[in-house]
N, CA, C and O atoms as CSV, one atom per row, in Angstrom:
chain,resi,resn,atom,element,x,y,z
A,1,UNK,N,N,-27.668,153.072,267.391
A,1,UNK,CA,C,-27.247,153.120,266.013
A,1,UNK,C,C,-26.149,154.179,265.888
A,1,UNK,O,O,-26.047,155.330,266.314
A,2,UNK,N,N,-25.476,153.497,265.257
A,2,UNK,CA,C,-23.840,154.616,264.882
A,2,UNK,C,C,-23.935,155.688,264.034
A,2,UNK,O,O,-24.727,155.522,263.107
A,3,UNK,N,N,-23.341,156.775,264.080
A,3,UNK,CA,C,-23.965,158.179,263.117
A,3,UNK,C,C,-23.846,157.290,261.935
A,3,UNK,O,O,-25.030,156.974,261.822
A,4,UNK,N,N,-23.360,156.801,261.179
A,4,UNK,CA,C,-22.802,156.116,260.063
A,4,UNK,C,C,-24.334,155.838,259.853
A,4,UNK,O,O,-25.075,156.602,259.235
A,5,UNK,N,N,-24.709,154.712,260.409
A,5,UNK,CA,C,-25.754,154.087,260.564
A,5,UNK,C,C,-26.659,155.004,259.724
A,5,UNK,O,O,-26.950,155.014,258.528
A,6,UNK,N,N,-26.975,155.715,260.694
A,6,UNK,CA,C,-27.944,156.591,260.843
A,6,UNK,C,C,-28.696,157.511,259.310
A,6,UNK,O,O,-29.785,157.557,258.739
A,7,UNK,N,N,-27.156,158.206,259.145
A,7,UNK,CA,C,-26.969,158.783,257.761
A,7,UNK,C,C,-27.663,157.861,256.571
A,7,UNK,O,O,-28.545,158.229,255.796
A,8,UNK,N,N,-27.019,156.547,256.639
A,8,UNK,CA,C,-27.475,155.562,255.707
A,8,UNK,C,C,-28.578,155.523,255.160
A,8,UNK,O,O,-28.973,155.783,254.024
A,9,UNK,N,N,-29.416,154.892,256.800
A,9,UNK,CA,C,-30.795,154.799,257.192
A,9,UNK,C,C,-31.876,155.885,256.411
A,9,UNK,O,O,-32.847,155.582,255.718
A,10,UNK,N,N,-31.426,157.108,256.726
A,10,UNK,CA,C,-32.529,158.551,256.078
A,10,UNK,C,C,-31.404,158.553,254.970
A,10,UNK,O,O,-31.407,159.782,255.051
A,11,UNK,N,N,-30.492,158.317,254.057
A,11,UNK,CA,C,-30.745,158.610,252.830
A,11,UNK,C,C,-31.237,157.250,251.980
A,11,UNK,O,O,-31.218,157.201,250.750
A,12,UNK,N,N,-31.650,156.229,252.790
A,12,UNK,CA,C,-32.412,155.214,252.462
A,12,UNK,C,C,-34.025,155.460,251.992
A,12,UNK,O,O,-34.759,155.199,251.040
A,13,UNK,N,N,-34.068,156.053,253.140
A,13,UNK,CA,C,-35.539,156.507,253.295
A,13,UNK,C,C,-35.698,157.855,252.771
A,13,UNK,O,O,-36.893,158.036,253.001
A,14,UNK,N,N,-35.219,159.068,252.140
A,14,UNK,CA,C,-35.498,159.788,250.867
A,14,UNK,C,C,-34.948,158.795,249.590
A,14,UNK,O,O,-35.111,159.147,248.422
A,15,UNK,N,N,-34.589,158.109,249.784
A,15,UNK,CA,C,-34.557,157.528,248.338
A,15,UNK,C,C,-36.384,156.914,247.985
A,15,UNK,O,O,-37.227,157.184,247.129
A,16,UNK,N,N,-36.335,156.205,248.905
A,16,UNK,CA,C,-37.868,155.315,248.977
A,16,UNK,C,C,-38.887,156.625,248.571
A,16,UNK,O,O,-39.578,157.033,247.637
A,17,UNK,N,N,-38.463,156.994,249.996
A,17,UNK,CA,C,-40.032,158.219,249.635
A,17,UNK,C,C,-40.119,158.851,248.057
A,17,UNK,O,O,-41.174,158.812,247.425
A,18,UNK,N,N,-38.944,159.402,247.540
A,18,UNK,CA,C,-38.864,159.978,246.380
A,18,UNK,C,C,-39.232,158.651,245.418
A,18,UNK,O,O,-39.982,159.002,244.507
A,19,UNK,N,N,-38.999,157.627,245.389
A,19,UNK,CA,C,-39.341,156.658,244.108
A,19,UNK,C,C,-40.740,155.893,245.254
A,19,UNK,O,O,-40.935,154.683,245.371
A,20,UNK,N,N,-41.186,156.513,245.652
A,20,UNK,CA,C,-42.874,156.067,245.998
A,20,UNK,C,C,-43.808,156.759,245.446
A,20,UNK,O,O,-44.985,156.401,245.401
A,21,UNK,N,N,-43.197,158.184,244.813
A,21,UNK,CA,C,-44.614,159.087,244.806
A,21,UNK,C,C,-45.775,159.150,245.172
A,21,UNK,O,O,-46.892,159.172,244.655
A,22,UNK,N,N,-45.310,159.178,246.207
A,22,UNK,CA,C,-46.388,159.919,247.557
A,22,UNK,C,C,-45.750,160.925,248.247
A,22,UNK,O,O,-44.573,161.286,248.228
A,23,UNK,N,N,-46.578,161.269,248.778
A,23,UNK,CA,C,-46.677,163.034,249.558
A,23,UNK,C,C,-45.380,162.490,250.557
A,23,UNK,O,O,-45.284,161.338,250.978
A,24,UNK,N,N,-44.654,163.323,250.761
A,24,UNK,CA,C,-44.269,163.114,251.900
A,24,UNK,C,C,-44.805,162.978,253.318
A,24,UNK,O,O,-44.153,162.207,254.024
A,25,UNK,N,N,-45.684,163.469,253.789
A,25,UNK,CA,C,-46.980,163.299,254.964
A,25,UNK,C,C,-47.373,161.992,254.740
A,25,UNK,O,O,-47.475,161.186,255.666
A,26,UNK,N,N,-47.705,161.593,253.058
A,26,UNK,CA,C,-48.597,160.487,253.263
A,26,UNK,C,C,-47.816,158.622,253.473
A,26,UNK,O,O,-48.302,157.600,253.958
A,27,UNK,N,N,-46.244,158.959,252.743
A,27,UNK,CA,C,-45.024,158.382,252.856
A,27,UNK,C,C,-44.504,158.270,254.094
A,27,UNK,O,O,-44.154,157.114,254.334
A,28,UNK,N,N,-44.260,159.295,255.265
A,28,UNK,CA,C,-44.192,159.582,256.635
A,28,UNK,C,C,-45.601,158.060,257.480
A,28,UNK,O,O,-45.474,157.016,258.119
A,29,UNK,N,N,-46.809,158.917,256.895
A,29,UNK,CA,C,-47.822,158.250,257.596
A,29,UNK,C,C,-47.905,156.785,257.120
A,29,UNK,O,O,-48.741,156.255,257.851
A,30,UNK,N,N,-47.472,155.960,256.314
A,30,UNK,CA,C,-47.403,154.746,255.980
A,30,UNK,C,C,-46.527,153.957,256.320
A,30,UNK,O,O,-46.699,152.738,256.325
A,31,UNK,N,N,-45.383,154.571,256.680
A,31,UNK,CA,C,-44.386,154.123,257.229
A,31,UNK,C,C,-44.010,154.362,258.785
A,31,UNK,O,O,-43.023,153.836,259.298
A,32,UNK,N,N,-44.720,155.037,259.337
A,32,UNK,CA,C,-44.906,155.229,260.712
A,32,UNK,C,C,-43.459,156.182,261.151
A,32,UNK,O,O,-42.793,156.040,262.176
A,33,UNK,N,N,-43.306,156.829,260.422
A,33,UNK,CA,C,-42.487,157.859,260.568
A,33,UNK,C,C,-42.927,159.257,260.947
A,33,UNK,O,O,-43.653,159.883,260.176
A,34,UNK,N,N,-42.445,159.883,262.328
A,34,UNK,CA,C,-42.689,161.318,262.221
A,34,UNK,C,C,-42.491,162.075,261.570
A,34,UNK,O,O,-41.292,162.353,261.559
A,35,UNK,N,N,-43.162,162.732,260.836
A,35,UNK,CA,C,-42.917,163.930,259.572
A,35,UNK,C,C,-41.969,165.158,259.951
A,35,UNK,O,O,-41.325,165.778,259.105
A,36,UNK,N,N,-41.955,165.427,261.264
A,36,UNK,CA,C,-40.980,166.276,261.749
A,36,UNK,C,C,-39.783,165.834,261.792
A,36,UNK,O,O,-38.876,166.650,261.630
A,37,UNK,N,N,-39.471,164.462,262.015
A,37,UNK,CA,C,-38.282,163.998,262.514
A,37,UNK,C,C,-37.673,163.931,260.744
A,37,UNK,O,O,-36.680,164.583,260.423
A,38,UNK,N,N,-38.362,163.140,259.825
A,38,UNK,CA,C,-37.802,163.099,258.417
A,38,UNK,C,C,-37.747,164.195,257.761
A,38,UNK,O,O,-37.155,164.103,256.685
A,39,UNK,N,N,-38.348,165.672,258.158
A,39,UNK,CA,C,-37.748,167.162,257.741
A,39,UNK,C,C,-36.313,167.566,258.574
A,39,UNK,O,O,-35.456,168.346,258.160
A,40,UNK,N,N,-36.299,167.058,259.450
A,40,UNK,CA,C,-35.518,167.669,260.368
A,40,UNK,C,C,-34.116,166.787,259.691
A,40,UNK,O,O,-33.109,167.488,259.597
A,41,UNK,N,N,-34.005,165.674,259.332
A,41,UNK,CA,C,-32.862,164.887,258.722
A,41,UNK,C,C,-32.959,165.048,257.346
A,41,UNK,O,O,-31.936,164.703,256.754
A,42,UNK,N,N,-33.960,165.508,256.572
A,42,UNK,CA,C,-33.467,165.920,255.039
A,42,UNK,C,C,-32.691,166.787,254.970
A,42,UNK,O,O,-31.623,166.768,254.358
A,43,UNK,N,N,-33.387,168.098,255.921
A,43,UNK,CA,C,-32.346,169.704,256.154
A,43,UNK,C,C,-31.225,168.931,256.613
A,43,UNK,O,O,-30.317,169.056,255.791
A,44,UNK,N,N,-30.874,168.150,257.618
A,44,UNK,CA,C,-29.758,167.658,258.032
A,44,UNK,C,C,-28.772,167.177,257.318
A,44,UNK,O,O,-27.597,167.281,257.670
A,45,UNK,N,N,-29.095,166.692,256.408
A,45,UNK,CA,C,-28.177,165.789,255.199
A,45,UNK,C,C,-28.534,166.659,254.086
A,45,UNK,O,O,-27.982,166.065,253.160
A,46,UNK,N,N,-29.042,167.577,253.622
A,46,UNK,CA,C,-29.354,168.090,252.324
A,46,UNK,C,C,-27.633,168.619,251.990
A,46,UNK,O,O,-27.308,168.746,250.809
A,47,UNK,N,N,-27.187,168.741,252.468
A,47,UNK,CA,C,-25.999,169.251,251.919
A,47,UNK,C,C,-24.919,167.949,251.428
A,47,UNK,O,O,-23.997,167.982,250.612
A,48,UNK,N,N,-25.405,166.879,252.225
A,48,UNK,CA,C,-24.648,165.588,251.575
A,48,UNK,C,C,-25.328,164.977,250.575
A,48,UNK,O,O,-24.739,164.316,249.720
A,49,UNK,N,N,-26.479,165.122,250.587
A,49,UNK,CA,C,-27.177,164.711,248.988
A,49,UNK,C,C,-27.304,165.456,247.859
A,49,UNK,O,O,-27.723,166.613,247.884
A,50,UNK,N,N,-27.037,164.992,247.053
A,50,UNK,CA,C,-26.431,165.671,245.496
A,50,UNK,C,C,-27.785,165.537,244.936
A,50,UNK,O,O,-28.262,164.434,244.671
A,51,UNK,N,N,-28.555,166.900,244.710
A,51,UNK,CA,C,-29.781,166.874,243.995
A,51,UNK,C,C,-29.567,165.858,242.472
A,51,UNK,O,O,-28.743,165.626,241.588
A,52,UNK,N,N,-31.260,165.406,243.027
A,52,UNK,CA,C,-31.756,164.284,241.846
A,52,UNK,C,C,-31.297,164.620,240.018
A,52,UNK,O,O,-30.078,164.740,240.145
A,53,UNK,N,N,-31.481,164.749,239.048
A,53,UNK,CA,C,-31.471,165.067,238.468
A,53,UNK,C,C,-32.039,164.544,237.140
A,53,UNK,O,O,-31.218,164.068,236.355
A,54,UNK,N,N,-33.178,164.566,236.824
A,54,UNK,CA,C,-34.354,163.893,235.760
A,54,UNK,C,C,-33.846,164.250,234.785
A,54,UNK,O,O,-33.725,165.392,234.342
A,55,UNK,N,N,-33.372,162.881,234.219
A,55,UNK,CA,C,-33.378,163.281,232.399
A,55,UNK,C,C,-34.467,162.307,231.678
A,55,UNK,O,O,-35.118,161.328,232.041
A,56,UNK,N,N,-34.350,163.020,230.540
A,56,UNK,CA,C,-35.880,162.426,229.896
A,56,UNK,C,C,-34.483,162.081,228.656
A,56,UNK,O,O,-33.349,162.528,228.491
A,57,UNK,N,N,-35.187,161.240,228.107
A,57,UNK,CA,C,-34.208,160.763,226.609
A,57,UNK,C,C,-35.630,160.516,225.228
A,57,UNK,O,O,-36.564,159.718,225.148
A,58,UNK,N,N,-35.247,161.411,224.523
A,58,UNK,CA,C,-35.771,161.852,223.258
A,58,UNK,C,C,-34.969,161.163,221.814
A,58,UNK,O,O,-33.934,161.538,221.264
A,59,UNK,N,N,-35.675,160.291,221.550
A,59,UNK,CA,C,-35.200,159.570,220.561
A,59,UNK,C,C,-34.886,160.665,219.526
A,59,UNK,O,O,-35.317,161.811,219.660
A,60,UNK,N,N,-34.276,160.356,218.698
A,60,UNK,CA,C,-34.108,161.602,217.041
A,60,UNK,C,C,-33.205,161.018,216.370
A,60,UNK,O,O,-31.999,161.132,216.591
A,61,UNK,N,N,-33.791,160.242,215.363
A,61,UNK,CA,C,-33.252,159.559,214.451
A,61,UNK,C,C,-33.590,160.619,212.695
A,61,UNK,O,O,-34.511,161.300,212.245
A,62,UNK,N,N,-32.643,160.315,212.378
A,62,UNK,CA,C,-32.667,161.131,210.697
A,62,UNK,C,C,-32.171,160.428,209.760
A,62,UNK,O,O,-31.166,159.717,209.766
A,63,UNK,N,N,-33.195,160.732,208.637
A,63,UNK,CA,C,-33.087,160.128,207.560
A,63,UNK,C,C,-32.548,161.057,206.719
A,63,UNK,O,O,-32.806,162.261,206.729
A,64,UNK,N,N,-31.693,160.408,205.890
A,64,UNK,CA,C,-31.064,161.386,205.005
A,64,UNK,C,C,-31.828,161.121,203.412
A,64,UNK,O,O,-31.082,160.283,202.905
A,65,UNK,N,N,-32.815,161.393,202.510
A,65,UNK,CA,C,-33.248,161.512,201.801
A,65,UNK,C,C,-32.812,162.777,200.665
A,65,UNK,O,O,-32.524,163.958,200.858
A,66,UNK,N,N,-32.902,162.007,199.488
A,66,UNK,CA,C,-32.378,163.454,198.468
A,66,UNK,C,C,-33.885,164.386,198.854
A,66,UNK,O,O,-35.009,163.991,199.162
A,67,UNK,N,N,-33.381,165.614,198.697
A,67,UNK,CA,C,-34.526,166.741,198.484
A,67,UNK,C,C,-34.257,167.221,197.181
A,67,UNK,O,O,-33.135,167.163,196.676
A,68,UNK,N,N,-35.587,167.854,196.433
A,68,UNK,CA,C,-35.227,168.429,195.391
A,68,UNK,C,C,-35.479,169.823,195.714
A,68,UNK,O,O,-35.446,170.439,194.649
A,69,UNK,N,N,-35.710,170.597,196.663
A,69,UNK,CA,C,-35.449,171.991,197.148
A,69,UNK,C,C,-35.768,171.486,198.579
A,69,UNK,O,O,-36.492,170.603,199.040
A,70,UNK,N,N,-34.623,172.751,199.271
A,70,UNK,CA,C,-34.326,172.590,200.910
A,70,UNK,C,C,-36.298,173.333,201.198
A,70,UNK,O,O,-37.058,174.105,200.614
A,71,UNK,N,N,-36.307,172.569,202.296
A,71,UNK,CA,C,-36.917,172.835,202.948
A,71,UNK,C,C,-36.576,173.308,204.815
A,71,UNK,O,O,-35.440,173.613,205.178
A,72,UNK,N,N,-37.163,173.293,205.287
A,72,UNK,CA,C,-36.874,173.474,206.657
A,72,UNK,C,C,-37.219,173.154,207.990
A,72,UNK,O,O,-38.288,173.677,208.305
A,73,UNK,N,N,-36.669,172.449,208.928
A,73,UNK,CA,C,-36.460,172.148,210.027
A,73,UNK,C,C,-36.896,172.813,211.238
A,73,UNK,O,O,-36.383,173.864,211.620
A,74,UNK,N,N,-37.740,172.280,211.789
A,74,UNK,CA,C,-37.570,173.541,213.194
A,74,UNK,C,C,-38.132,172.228,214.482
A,74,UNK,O,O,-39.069,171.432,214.540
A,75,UNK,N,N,-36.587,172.699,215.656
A,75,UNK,CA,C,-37.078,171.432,216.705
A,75,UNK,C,C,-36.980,172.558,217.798
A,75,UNK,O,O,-36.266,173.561,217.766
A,76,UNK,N,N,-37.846,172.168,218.755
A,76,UNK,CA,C,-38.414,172.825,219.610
A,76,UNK,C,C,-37.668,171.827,220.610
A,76,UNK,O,O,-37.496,170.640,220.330
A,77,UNK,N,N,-37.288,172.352,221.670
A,77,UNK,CA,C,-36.746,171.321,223.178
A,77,UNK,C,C,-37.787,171.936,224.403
A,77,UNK,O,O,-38.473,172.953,224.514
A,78,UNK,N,N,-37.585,171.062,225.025
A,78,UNK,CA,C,-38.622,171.470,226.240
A,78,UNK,C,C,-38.480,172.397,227.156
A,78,UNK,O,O,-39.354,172.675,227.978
A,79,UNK,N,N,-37.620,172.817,227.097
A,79,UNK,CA,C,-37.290,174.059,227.683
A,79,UNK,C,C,-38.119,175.846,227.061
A,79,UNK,O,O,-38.193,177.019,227.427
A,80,UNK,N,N,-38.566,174.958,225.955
A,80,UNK,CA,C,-39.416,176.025,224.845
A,80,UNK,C,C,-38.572,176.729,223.966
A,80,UNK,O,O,-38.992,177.618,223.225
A,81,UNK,N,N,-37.247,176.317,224.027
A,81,UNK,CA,C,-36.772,177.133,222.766
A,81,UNK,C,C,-36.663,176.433,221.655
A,81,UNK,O,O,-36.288,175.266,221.772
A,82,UNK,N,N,-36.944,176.936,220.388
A,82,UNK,CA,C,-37.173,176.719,219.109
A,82,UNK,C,C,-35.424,176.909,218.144
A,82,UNK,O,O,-34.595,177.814,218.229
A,83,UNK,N,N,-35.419,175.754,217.373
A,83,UNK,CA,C,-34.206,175.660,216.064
A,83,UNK,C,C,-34.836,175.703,215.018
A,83,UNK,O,O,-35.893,175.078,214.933
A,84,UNK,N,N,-34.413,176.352,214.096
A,84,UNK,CA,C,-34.889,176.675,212.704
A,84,UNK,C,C,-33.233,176.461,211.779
A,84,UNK,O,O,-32.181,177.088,211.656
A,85,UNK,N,N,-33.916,175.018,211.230
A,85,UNK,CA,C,-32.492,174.930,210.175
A,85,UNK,C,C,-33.266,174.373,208.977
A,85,UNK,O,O,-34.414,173.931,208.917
A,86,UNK,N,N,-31.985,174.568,207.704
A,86,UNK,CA,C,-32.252,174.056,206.262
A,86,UNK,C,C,-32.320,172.589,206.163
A,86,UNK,O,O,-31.236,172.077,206.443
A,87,UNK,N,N,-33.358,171.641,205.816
A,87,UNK,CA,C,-32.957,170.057,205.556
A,87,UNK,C,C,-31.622,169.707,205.457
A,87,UNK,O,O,-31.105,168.752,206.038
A,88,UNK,N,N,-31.020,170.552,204.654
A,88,UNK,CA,C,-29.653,169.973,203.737
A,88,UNK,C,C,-28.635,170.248,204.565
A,88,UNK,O,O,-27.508,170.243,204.068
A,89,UNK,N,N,-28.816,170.606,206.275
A,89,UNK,CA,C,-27.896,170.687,207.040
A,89,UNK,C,C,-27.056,169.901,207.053
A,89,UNK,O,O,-27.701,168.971,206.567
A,90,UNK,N,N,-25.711,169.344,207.290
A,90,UNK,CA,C,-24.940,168.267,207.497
A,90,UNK,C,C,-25.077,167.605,208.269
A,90,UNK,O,O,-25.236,168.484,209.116
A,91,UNK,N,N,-25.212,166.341,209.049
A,91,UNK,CA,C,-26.048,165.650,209.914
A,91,UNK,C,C,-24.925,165.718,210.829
A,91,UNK,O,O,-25.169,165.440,212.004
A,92,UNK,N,N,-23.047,166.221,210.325
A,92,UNK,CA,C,-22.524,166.020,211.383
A,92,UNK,C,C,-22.822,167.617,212.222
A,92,UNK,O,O,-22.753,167.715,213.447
A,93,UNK,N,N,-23.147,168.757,211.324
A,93,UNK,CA,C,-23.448,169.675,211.981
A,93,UNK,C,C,-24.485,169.783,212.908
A,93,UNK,O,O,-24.381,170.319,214.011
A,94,UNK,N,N,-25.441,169.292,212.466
A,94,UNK,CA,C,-26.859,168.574,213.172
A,94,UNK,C,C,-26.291,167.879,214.879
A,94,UNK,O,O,-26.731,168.271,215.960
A,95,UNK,N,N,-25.239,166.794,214.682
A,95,UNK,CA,C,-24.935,166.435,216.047
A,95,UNK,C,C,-24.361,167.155,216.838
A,95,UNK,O,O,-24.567,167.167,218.051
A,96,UNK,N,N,-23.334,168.044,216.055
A,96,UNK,CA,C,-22.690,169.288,216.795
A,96,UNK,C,C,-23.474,170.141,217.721
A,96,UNK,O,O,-23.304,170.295,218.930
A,97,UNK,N,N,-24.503,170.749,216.814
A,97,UNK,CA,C,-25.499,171.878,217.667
A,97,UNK,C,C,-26.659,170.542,218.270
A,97,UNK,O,O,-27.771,171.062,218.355
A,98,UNK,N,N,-26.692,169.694,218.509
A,98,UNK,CA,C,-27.223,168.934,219.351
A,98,UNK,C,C,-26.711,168.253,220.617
A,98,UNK,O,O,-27.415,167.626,221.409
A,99,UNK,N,N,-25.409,168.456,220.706
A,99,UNK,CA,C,-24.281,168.290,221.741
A,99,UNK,C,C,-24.197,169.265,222.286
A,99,UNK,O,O,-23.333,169.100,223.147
A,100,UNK,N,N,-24.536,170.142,222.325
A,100,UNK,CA,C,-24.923,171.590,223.307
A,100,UNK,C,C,-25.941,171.816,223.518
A,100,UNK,O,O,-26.105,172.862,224.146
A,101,UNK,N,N,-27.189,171.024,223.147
A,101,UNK,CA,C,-27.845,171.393,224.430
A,101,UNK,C,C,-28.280,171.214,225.347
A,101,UNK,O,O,-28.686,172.152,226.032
């Protein structure tokens, strides 16, 4: 097999293993792969693979309703930090400070 090949082959096979969720040992052992040999080619290629990167998508839809006194807002992101705004924010300001974060 041609280095080309090769490369292919194991970033074939961290793709699999990663969308199998299973252990790597137990992914290795099902597939009849040495667990040494598929550490030894992740370190090998880790610098040509561009870490994964999980995004989650959070719906947030708003209704714009009259208020008859502001009340207040507070959205929390998962990261644990907390926003504290007035209802009567502008919804384009709303997308603004929601485009940063």
């Amino acid at each position: 097999m041609k280095k080309q090949q090769k490369i292919k082959y194991w970033k074939d096979i961290f793709e699999q293993q990663e969308s199998s969720a299973l252990t790597t040992i137990q992914f290795c052992r099902d597939n009849n792969i040495n667990p040494s040999t598929f550490y030894a080619w992740r370190k090998r290629l880790a610098s040509e693979i561009p870490p994964a990167k999980k995004q989650q998508v959070i719906p947030f839809v708003i209704h714009e309703q009259a208020f008859t006194q502001p009340s207040m807002i507070k959205l929390t992101t998962l990261n644990g930090y907390q926003l504290d705004f007035e209802s009567t924010l502008a919804h384009q300001a709303l997308a603004k400070l929601l485009s940063v974060l």
